[in-house]
C-alpha positions as semicolon CSV with decimal commas, in nm:
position;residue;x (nm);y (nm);z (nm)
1;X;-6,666;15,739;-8,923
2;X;-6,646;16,078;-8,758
3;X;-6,458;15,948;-8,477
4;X;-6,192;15,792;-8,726
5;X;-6,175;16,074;-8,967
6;X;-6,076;16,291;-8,601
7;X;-5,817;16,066;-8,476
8;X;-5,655;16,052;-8,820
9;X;-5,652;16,451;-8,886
10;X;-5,504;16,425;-8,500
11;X;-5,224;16,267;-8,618
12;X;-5,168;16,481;-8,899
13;X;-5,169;16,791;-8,683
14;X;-4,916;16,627;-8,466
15;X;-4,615;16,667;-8,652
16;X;-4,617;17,000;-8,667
17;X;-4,699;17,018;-8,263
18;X;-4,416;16,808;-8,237
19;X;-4,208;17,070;-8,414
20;X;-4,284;17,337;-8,152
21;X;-4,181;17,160;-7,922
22;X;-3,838;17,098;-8,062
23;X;-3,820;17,471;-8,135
24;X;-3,534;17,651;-7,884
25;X;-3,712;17,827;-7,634
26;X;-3,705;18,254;-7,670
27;X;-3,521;18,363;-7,341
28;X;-3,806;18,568;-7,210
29;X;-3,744;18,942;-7,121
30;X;-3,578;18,991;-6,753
31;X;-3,919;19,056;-6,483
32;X;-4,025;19,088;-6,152
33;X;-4,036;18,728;-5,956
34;X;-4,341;18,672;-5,932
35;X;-4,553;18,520;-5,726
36;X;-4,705;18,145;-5,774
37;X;-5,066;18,116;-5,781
38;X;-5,225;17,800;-5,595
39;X;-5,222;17,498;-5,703
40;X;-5,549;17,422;-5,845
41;X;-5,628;17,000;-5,878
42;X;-5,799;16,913;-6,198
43;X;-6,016;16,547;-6,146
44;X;-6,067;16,344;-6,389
45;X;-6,470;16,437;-6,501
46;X;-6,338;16,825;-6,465
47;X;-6,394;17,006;-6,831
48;X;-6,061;17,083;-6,957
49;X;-6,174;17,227;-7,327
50;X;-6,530;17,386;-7,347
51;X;-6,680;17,469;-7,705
52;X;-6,936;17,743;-7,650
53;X;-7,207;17,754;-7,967
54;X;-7,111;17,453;-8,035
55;X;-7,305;17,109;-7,979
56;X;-7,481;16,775;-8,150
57;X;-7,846;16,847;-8,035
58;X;-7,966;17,158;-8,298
59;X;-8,217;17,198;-8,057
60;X;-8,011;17,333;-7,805
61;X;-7,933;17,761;-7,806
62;X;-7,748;17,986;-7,574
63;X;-7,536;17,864;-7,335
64;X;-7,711;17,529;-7,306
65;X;-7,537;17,466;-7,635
66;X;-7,161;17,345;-7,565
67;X;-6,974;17,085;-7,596
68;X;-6,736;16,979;-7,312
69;X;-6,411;16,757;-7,300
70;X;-6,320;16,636;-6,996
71;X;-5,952;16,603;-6,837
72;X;-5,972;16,181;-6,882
73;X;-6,128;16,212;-7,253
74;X;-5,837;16,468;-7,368
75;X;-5,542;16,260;-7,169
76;X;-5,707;15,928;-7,321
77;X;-5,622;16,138;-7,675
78;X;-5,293;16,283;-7,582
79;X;-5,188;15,997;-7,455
80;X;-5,241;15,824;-7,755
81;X;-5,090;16,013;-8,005
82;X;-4,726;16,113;-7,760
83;X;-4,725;15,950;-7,400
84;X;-4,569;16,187;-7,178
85;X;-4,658;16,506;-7,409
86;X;-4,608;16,825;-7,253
87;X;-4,835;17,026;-7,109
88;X;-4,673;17,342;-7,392
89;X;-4,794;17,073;-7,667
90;X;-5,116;16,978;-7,514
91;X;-5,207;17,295;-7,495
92;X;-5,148;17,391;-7,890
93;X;-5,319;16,988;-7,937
94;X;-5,635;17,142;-7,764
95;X;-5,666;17,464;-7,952
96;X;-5,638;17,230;-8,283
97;X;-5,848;16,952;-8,187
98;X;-6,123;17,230;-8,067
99;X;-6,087;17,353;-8,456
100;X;-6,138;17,003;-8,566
101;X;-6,408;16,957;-8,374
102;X;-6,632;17,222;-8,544
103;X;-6,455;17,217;-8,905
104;X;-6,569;16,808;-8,912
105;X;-6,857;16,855;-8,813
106;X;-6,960;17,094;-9,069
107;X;-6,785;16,919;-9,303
108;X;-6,974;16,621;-9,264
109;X;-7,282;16,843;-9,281
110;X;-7,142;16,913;-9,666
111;X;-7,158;16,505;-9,710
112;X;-6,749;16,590;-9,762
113;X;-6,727;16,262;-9,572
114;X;-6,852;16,045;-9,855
115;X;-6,672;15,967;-10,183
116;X;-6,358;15,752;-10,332
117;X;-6,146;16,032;-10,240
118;X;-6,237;16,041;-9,863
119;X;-6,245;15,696;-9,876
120;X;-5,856;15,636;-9,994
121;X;-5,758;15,944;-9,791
122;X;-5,893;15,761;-9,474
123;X;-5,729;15,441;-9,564
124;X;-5,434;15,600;-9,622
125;X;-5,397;15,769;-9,255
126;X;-5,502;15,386;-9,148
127;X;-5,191;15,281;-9,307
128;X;-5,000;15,567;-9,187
129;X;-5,157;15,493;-8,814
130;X;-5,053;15,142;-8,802
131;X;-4,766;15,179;-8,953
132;X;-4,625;15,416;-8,624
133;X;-4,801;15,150;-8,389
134;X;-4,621;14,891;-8,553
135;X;-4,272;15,110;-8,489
136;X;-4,348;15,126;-8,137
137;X;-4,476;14,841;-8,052
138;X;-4,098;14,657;-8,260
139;X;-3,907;14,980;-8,009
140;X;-4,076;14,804;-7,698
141;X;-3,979;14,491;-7,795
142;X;-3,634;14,574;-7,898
143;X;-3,615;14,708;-7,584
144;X;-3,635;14,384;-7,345
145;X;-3,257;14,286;-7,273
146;X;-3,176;14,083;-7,004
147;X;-2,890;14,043;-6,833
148;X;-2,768;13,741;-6,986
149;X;-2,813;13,925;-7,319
150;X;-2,591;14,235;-7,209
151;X;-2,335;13,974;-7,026
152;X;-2,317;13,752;-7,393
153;X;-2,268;14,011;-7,587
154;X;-2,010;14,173;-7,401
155;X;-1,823;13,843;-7,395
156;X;-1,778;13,830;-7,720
157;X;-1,758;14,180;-7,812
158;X;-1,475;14,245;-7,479
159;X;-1,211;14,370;-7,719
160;X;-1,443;14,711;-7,824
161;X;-1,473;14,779;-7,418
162;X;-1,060;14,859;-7,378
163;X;-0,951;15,166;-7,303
164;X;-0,626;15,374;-7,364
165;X;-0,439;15,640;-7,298
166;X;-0,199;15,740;-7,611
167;X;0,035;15,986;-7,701
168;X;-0,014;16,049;-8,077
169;X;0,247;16,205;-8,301
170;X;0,069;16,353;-8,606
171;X;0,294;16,401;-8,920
172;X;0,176;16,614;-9,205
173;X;0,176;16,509;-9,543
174;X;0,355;16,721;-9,698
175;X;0,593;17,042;-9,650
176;X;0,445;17,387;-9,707
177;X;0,574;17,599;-9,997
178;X;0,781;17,887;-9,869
179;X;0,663;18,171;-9,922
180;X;0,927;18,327;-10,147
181;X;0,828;18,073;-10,368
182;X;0,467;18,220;-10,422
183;X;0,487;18,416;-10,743
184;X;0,244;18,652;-10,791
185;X;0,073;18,645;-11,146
186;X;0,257;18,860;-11,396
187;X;-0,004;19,127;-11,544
188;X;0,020;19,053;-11,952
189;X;-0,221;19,353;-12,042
190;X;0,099;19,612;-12,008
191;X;0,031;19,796;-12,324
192;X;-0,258;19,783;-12,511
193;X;-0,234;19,541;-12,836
194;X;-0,423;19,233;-13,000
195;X;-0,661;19,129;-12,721
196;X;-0,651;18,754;-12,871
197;X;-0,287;18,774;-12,833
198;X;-0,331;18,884;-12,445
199;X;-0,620;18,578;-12,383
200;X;-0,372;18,327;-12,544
201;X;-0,275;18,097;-12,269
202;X;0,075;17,967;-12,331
203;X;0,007;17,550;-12,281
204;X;0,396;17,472;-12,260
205;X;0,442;17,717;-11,988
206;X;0,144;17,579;-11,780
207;X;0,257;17,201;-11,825
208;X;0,599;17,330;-11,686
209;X;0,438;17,483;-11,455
210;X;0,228;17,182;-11,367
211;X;0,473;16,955;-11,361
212;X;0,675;17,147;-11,148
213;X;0,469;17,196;-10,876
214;X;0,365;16,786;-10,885
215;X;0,756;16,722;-10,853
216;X;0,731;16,973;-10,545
217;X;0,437;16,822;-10,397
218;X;0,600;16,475;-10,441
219;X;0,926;16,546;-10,294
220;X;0,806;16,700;-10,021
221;X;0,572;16,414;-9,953
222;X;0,896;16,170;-9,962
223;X;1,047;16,442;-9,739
224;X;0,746;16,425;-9,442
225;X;0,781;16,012;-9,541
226;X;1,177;16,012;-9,390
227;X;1,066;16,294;-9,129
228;X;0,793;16,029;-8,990
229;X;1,028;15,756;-8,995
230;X;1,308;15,955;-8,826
231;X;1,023;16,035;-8,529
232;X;0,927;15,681;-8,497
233;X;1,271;15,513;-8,466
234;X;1,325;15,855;-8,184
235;X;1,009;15,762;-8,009
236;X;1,107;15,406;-7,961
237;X;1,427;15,512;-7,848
238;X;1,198;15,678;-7,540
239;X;1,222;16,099;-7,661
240;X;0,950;16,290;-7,523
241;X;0,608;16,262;-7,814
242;X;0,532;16,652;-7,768
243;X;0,877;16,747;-7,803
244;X;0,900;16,521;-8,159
245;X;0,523;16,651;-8,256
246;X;0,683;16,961;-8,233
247;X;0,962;16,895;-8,478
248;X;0,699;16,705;-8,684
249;X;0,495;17,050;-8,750
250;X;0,862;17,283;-8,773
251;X;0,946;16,988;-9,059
252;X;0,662;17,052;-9,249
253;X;0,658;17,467;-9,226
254;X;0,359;17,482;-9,028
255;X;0,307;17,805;-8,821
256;X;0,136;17,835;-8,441
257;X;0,169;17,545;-8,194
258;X;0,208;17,231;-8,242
259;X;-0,124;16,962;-8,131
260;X;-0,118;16,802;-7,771
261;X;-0,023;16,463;-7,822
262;X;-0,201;16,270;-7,577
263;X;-0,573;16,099;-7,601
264;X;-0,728;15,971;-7,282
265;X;-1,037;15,767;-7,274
266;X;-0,999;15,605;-7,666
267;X;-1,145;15,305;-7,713
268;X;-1,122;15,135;-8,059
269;X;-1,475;15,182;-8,205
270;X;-1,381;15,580;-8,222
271;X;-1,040;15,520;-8,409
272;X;-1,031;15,481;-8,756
273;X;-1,006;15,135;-8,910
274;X;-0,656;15,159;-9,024
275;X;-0,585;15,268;-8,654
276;X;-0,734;14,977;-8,481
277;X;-0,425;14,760;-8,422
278;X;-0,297;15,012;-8,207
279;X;-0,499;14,886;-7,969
280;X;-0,309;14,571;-7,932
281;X;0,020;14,747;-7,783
282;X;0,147;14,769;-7,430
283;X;0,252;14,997;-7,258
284;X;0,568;15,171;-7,347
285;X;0,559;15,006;-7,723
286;X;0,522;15,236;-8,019
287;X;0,392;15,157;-8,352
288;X;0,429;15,132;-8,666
289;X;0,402;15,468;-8,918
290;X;0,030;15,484;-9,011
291;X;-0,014;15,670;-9,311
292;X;-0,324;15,836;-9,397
293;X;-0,335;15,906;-9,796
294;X;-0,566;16,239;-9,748
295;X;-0,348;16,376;-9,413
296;X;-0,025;16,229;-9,362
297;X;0,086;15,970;-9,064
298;X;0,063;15,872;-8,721
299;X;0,270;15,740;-8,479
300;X;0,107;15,610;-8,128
301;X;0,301;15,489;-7,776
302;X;0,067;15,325;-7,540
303;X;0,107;15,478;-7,223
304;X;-0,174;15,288;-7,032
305;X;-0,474;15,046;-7,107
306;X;-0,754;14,889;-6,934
307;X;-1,065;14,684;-6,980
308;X;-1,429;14,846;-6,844
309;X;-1,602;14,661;-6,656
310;X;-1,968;14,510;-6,754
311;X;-2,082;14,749;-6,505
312;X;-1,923;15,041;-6,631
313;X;-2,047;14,976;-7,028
314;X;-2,411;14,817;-6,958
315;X;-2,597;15,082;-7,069
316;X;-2,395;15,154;-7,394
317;X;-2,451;14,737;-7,459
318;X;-2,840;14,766;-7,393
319;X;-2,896;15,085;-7,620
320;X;-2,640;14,893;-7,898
321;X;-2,850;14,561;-7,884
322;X;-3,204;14,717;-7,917
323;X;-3,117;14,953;-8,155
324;X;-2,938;14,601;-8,337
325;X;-3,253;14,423;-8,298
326;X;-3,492;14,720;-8,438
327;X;-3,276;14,768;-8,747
328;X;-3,278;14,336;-8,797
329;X;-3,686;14,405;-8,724
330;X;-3,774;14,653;-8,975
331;X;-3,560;14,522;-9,260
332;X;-3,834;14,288;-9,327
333;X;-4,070;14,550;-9,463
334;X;-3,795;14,765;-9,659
335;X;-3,683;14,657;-10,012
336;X;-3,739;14,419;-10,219
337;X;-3,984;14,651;-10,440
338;X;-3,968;14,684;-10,794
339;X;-4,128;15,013;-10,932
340;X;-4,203;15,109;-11,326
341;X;-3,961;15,352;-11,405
342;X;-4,159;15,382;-11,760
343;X;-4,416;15,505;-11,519
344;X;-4,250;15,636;-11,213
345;X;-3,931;15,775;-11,425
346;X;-3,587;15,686;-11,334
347;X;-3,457;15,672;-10,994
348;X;-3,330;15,980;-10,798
349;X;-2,960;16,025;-10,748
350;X;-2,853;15,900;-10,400
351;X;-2,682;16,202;-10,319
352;X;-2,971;16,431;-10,380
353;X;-3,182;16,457;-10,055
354;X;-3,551;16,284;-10,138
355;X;-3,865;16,542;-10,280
356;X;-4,087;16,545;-9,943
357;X;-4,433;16,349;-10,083
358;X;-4,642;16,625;-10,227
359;X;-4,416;16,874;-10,228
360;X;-4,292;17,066;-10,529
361;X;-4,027;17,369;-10,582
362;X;-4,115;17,704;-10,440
363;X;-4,335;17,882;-10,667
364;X;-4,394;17,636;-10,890
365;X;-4,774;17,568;-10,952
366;X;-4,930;17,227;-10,960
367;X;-5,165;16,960;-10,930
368;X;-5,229;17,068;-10,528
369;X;-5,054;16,864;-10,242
370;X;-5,219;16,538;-10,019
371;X;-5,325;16,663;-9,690
């Protein structure tokens, strides 16, 4: 039971090992170079963590009482919770697990290892255990594509692995307000006099007002809507794509320099949906005005395209069909639960990030938090 109840608080320490580790290194303050000590070899049956005062025979005082962890005992736990773990990490994972060592022991001493509550707490980190071996062991085997599987799967998916050089002409939406026509706010409090007289919004006067700057916004949408066309039919026609994305950007009253027009290296997974037929041009043909409801439109010439090679795109195919076959793996154990809401409450709003499991609102006292 002790050596359970170890691994498991292990594995609860982890996490927040593994969040040192993560943490951006503090550039450390400029120094003499120094000079490297010798390397010194560690074997296997060396002591690697040594707990003075500390050891299972009572009997035992002075410095005949210790207890000693050898380099293949600590590696066989490292290496169990994070293969490849740092030496940074297993250093902070020794100074914990030495903590452990004498905090369960005198725990057990207590008889704090006996009772329902131990009991489900241990089962729970069981759970939790298996659970992450299960994860890695689905990772490994998501991991095993062949050849044939990369060569398949790029057969049929050869149309995402073109590539294209464009030059894009970007038309805004709509024209920018000079700015003679910004008015500033008239003050109304000019003289002092009934203050609900003052407050009293004048609704006719905003409706104008309203409407009059929707019939502005409209026609100078339908204004950039005849600029975009003009563009296109010019592009076709062969004019230079920078010198039109200029005129695009002048059009709509747009200060500072117009955007480069050309994109190198675009394949059609990174262009928008509505974008993805421009893939199917060749070179030299211009498409079609692409209007975008939220920015304005688009206007693409193909200047060059190409297919990558299996070669070239294997890698991108393997990581794409294990991470496929990992999310098809794992859907098995997700869903598909009904929960009491008379008992649980109603469900959280999707948009609102989820309350960490024990966790409640700073400062707020409660019933205290699982380990």
């Amino acid at each position: 039971m002790r050596s359970q109840c170890l691994v498991c608080l292990v594995y609860l320490v982890l996490a927040g090992l593994a969040y040192g580790q993560a943490a951006p290194p503090v550039p450390p303050p400029a120094k003499a170079p120094e000079v490297k000590a010798p390397e010194v070899k560690v074997g296997p049956d060396d002591p690697v963590i040594t707990l003075k005062g500390f050891c299972a025979d009572a009997t035992q005082q002075g410095d005949a009482c210790k207890t000693v962890v050898t380099r293949a005992q600590f590696e066989k736990l490292a290496d169990a919770l994070q293969p490849a773990m740092s030496l940074a990490i297993r250093r902070q994972l020794a100074t914990a697990y030495s903590s452990m060592l004498r905090m369960s022991a005198a725990a057990e001493k207590r008889g704090l290892d006996k009772g329902p509550a131990f009991e489900e707490r241990m089962n729970y980190s069981r759970m939790q255990i298996l659970s992450q071996e299960l994860r890695r062991a689905l990772q490994d085997d998501s991991g095993k594509v062949s050849d044939s599987d990369i060569e398949d799967y790029y057969k049929k998916n050869q149309a995402n692995y073109e590539q294209a050089t464009f030059a894009r002409i970007f038309v805004p939406r709509t024209k920018q307000p000079p700015a003679s026509a910004v008015k500033p706010e008239a003050n109304e409090k000019d003289e002092e006099g009934d203050d609900e007289a003052e407050q009293k919004v004048d609704e006719a006067a905003m409706k104008k007002k309203e409407a009059d700057a929707a019939a502005q916004q409209k026609a100078g949408e339908e204004a950039m809507k005849k600029v975009a066309a003009d563009l296109r039919a010019r592009a076709v026609k062969g004019e230079d794509p920078d010198k039109l994305q200029k005129e695009a950007y002048a059009a709509a009253g747009l200060p500072g320099n117009a955007p480069n027009t050309k994109m190198e290296k675009v394949r059609r997974t990174t262009l928008p949906a509505s974008h993805h037929a421009v893939m199917d041009l060749k070179p030299g043909e211009v498409s079609d005005v692409i209007t975008d409801a939220n920015s304005g439109s688009y206007i693409y010439k193909m200047v060059s395209k190409e297919t990558l090679s299996v070669d070239a795109v294997k890698s991108e195919i393997q990581k794409t069909i294990s991470s496929q076959r990992y999310r098809d793996s794992m859907q098995g154990f997700q869903g598909n639960v009904e929960l009491n809401d008379a008992y649980f409450g109603p469900a959280r709003n999707p948009a609102m990030p989820p309350r960490p499991m024990g966790g409640r609102p700073p400062g707020q006292k409660g019933e205290e938090e699982p380990d």
